[in-house]
N, C-alpha and C positions, 0 to 999 in steps of 0.2 A: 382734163380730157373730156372728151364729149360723152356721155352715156346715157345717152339715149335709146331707150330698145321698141323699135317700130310693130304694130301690131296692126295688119294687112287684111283688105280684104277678101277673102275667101272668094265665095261666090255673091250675087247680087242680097242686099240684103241681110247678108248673116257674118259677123266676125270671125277671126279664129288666129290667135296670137303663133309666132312663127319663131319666137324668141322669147325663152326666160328672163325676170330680170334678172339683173347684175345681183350677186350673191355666190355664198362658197356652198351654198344645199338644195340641191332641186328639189328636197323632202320639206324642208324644214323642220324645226325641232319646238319641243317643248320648255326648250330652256328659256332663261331671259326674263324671266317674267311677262305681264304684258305687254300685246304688242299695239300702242299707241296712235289710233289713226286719225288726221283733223279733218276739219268741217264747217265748211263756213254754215252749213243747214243749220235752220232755224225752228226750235220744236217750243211751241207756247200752246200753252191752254185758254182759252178766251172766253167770254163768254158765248160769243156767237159761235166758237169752235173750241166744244170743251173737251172733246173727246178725241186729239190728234193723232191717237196711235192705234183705235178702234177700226178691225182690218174694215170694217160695215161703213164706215165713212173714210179714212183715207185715203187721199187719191192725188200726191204730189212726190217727186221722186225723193225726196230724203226722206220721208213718213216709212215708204216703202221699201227704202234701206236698211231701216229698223225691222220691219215686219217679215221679209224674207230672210231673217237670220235667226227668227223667230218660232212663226208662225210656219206649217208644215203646209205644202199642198200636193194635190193628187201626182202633178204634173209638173216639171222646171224646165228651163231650161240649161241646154246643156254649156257648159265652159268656153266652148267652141263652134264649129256651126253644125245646122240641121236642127230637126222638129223637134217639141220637148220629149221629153225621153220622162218614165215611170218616176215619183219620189217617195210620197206617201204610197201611192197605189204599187201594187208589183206587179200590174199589167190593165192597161186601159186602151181602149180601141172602139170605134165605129162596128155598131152589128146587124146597120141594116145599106143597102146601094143607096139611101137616096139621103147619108150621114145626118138622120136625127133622131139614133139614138146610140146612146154614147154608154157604154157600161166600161166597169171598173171594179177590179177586186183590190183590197187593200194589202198591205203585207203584213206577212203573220207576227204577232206580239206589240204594235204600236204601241206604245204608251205616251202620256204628255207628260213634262217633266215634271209634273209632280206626281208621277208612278199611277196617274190612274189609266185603266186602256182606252186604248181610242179605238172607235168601231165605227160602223159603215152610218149607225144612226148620228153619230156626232157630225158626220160629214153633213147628212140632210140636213140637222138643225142648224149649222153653219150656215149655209148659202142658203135658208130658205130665212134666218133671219136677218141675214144683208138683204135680202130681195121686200121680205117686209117692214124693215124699219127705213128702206126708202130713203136713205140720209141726203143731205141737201150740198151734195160730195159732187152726185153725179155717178159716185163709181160703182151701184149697184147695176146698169146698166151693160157694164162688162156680161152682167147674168143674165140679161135680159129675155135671150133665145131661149129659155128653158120653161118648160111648160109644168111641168109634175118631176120631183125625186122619187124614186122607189129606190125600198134597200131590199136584201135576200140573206139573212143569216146577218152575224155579225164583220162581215170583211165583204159583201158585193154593194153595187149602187151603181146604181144604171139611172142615167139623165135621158127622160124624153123631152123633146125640144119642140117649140111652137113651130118652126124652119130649118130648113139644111141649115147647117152651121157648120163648114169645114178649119174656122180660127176656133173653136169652140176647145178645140185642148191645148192653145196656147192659154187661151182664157181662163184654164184650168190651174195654170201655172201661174198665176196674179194673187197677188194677197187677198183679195177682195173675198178669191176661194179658199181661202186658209182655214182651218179646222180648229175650232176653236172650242174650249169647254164649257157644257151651258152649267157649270156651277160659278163662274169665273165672267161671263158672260149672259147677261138675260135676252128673253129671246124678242121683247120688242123698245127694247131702250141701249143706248148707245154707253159703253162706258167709258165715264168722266177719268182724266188726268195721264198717265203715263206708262200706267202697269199694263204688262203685256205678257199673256202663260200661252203656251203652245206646244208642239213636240216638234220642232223643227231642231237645228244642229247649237241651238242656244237657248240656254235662257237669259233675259236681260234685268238689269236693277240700275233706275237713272237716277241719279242727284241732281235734283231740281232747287231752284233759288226764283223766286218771283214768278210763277208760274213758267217755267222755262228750263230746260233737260240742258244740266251744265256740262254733263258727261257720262257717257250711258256705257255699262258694264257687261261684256256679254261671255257669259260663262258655259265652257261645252256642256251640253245635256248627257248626262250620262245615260239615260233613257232613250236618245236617238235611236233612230232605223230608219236607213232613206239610204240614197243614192250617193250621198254627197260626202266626199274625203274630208274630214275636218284635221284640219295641219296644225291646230294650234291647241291652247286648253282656254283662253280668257284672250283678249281684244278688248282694249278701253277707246270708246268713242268721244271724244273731244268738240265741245262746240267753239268756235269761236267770230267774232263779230267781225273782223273783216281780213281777208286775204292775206295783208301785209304779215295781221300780228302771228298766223296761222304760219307762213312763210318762215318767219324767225324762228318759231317753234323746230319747225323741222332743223333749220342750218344750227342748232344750239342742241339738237338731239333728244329734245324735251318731247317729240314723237317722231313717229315709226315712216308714220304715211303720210301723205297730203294728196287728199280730194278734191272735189268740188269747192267751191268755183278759185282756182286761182287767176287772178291778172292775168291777161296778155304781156304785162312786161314780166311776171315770174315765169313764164315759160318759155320766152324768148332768154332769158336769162339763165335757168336752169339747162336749155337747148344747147347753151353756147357750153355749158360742162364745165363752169368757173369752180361748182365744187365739186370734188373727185369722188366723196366721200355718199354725194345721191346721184341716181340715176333717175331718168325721164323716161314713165312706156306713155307714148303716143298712138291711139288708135281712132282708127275712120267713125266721124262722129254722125248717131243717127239719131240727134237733139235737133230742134228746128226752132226758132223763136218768129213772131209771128205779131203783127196788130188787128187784136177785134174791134169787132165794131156792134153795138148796142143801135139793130138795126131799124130802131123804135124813136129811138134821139133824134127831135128834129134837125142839130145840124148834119148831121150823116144817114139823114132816113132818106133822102134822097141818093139811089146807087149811083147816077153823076157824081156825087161826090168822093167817092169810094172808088170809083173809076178814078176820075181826075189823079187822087194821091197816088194810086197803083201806076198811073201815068207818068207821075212827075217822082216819085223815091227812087234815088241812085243804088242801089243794090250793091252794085261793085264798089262804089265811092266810100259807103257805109261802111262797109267790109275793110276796105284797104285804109282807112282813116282809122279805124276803133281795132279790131280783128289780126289782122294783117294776112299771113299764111294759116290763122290757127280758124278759119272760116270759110266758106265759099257761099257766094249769092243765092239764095233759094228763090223757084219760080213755082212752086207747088206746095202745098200742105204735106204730097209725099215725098222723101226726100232721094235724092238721087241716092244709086243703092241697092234702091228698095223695090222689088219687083213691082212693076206699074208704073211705073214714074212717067209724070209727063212734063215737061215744060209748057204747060196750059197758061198762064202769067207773061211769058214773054211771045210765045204764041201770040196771044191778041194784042198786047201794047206796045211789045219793042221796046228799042231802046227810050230811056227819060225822054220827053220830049214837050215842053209849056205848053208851044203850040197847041198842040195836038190834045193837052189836057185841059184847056183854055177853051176851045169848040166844042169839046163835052160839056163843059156846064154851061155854056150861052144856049146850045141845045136843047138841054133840059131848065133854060130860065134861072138858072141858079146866079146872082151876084153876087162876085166877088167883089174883097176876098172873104174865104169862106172863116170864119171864128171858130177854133176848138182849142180843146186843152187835149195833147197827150199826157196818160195817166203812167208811171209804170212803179214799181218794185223795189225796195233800196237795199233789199237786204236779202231773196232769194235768188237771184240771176248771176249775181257777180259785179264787184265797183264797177266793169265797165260800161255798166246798163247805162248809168246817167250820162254818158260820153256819148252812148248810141242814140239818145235821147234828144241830144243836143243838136246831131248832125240830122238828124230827120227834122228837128224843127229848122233849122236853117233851110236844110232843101227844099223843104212845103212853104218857107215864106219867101225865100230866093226868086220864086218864082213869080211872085206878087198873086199870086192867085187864093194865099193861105196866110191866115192870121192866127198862128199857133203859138201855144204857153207850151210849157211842159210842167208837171208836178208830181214828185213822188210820196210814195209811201211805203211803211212798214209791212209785210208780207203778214201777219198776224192781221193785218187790218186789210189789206189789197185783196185777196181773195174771199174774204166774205162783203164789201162792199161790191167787187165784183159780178159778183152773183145777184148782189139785191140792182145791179140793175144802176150803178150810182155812177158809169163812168161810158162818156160817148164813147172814148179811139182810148185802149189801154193795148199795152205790151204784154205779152207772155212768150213762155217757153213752152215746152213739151219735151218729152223726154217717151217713148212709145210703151204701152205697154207690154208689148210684145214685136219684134220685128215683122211685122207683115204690116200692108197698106191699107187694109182694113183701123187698123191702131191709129193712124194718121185721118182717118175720114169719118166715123161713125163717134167717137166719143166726142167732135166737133158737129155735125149734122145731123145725126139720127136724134130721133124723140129723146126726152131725158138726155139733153146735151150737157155735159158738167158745167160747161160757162153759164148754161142756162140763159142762154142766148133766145131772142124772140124769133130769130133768122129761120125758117123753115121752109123746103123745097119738096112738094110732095112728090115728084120723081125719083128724085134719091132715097128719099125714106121709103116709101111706096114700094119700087121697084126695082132701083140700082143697087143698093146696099143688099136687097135679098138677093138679087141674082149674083150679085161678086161672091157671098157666102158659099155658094150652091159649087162653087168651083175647088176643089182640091187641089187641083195644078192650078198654082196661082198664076202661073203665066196666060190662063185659059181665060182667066176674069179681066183681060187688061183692057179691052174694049173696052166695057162696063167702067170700069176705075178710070179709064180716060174722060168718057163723058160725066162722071161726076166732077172730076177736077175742071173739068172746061165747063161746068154752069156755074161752077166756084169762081172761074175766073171774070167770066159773064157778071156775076152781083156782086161779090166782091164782101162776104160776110165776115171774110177773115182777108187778109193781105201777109202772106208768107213772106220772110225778110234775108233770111240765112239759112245755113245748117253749121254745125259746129265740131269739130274734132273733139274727143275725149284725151283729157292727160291724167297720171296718176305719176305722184314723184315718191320712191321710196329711199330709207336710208342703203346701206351697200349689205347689212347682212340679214337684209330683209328677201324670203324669197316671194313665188309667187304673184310680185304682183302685175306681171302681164294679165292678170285672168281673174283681177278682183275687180274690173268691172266687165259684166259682161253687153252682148251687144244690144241689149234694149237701156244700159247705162244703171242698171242694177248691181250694187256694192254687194261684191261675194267674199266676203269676210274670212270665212271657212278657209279658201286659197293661202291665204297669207300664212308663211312660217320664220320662222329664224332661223338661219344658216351661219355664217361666220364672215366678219366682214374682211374687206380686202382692198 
């Protein structure tokens, strides 16, 4: 039978699951032993990125997976929709009209799991040593609005901020602000390898083989104090290398869950309910994947060119070829959804059209066809990457206008080559840090871009980005968020391609897991229980 359990959108922007999964306990239990979940994510230590799980540098969603199970912060958010809600803190709020300054008290007895207390100074030293050891992540930037910490006693801590900052308490709710021990942690060097101490609802111990986290253990903290219902006692984290093998795992019981990234054919598969024995929660996906462009490269330093392709890639074709129903065509960086949204990308170019992207570059002198290599991913996106890979090259050579390679690479090595600058036209995903359209615009545009992109607009940084901030009612900023998206569409720094549903398949006496991930696509572990299967 089908068992499927749909998880709907609430209001614009924000999740809120409408159905438990399939399972006989809406509590879950302690029994069972562990409860098994897989993973195609990939956790390697490298040289260039030796420190993958260091909250001061990570900054990709499976990193963050680990570290929000972890790693304790002021702010979360919550299971379902609406603003973050207190975790660490037992009450945090804006205290002055023109929101930049941001105080917080902690709750009383925090400890980290190794029974030392946590106080309002560990908080400062936390976020002030992601702020100074500047990692080459990008994801210090999340902190960026903050001008000075001051703390009051051992549990207050009030942030004054260089600008209004009304995202500034989802930002709070990000690993990057996680609270971390400066015995455990120094305050201007990143720490190497896999260990991770915190006082969030776990602690973790991973089994590593070859530089690389085979299966990460994450055991309740008995020291907790936070928000968060923990349903279980231990959760073993599972990596494995591709979909398929991850796939068999589940239908053989050898684990609990399956995450990120399955096939498109495992979910149309799973959808159809062939085995009785797992259920499918399917919910509205605010993942976006996306081609940069290294706007320095002379084959794409001219925006004719970036034009052109934005002119001639089939969106819908893309989608309905690789995707099918488990996709929809993106025309923004923000995704429909998400308060702000604009269709700015079809706005200006319309439908595919050669033509039409063929008088862009005779316009701008450009002779075709233009020579590039897209770059993309083999091993964090999902096997269907290379497929999407393939249909954009054909589309951009179909046209006679493009003389496109494609080449991949290992995710260990893609995003720190990325960064140095080594790839004209590469693929990525995104996955937001927090549900608002600010997530989708400033960690791409603003100064200290994570791509580390040379693309820079001084209007948007300058001006737009501060005045979207200054607005609390995000609906008040969408002006602003429009005309950022429509000068994105105008140079074309990035080229938006999709957005993507989120699935999670669990076995039948697994509960919970409607609401293990939540809607910025962060793995809430905690959720998960055993019930009795059926």
């Amino acid at each position: 039978m089908n068992r499927k359990t749909l998880v709907l959108p609430a209001m614009a922007g924000l999740l809120a699951p409408v159905l438990a999964a399939c399972g006989g306990s809406d509590s879950g239990s302690d029994g069972g032993g562990a409860i098994v979940v897989g993973t195609t994510d990939r956790f390697t230590a490298t040289k260039d990125a030796p420190a993958p799980l260091d909250p001061a540098y990570a900054y990709d969603v499976g990193s963050w997976n680990v570290l929000r199970q972890t790693v304790q912060t002021l702010m979360t958010q919550p299971k379902g929709d609406g603003d973050p809600v207190p975790e660490a803190a037992e009450s945090c709020g804006f205290t002055d009209s023109g929101n930049e300054r941001y105080a917080c008290k902690l709750r009383d007895g925090l400890k980290f799991a190794n029974g030392d207390d946590v106080t309002a100074g560990d908080v400062k030293y936390s976020m002030e040593r992601a702020l100074r050891i500047k990692a080459d992540s990008g994801v210090f930037a999340l902190l960026s609005t903050i001008d000075t910490i001051e703390t009051q006693g051992d549990r207050e801590v009030i942030f004054h901020l260089k600008t209004a900052d009304a995202t500034f308490p989802y930002k709070l709710s990000t690993p990057v602000a996680g609270i971390v021990n400066a015995k455990d942690y120094a305050k201007d060097k990143l720490r190497d390898g896999f260990a991770v101490d915190g006082s969030g609802p776990y602690s973790m111990k991973a089994d590593v083989k070859d530089n690389e986290i085979v299966s990460a253990t994450f055991t309740k903290n008995p020291h907790y104090k936070g928000s968060l219902k923990v349903n279980n006692n231990k959760v073993e984290m599972r990596s494995f290398g591709d979909a398929d093998t991850m796939g068999t795992a589940l239908e053989k019981g050898d684990i609990d869950v399956m995450t990120r990234a399955m096939t498109p054919a495992q979910v149309r598969k799973l959808d159809a309910g062939t085995d009785e024995h797992v259920s499918l929660v399917e919910m509205a996906g605010l993942e976006i994947r996306y081609l940069g462009f290294n706007t320095n490269a002379p084959t794409v330093k001219d925006k004719a060119v970036r034009q052109a392709m934005a002119k001639v890639i089939n969106r819908a074709e893309l989608v309905s070829k690789v995707y099918g129903s488990q996709a929809e065509p993106l025309y923004s960086l923000v995704p429909a959804g998400i308060t702000g949204h604009s269709n700015s990308f079809f706005n200006k170019y319309g439908e595919p059209d050669v033509n039409q992207a063929r008088e862009l570059l005779d316009k701008a002198g450009v002779t075709a066809p233009v020579k590039l290599t897209l770059h993309y991913t083999t091993d964090h996106y999902g096997a269907a990457t290379k497929q999407e890979f393939e249909v954009l090259q054909k589309q951009l050579n179909d046209s006679g206008l493009f003389d496109v390679s494609v080449k991949g690479w290992p995710w260990s090595v893609y995003q720190t080559d990325e960064r140095k600058g080594k790839y004209d036209v590469y693929g990525m995903g995104w996955f937001p840090d927090f549900p608002d359209p600010d997530s989708y615009l400033a960690p791409f545009l603003d100064k200290d871009n994570f791509l580390a992109s040379p693309y820079a607009n001084p209007e948007i940084i300058n001006t737009l980005i501060p005045e979207s901030r200054r607005e609390a009612d995000r609906l008040g900023a969408a002006k602003t968020l429009t005309r950022i998206q429509d000068i994105v569409a105008d140079d074309v720094p990035l080229l938006p391609l999709w957005q993507g549903k989120q699935y999670v398949a669990a076995r039948d006496d697994i509960t919970g897991a409607a609401y293990a991930i939540n809607s910025s696509s962060s793995l809430q572990l905690w959720e998960l229980g055993r019930g009795v299967s059926g």
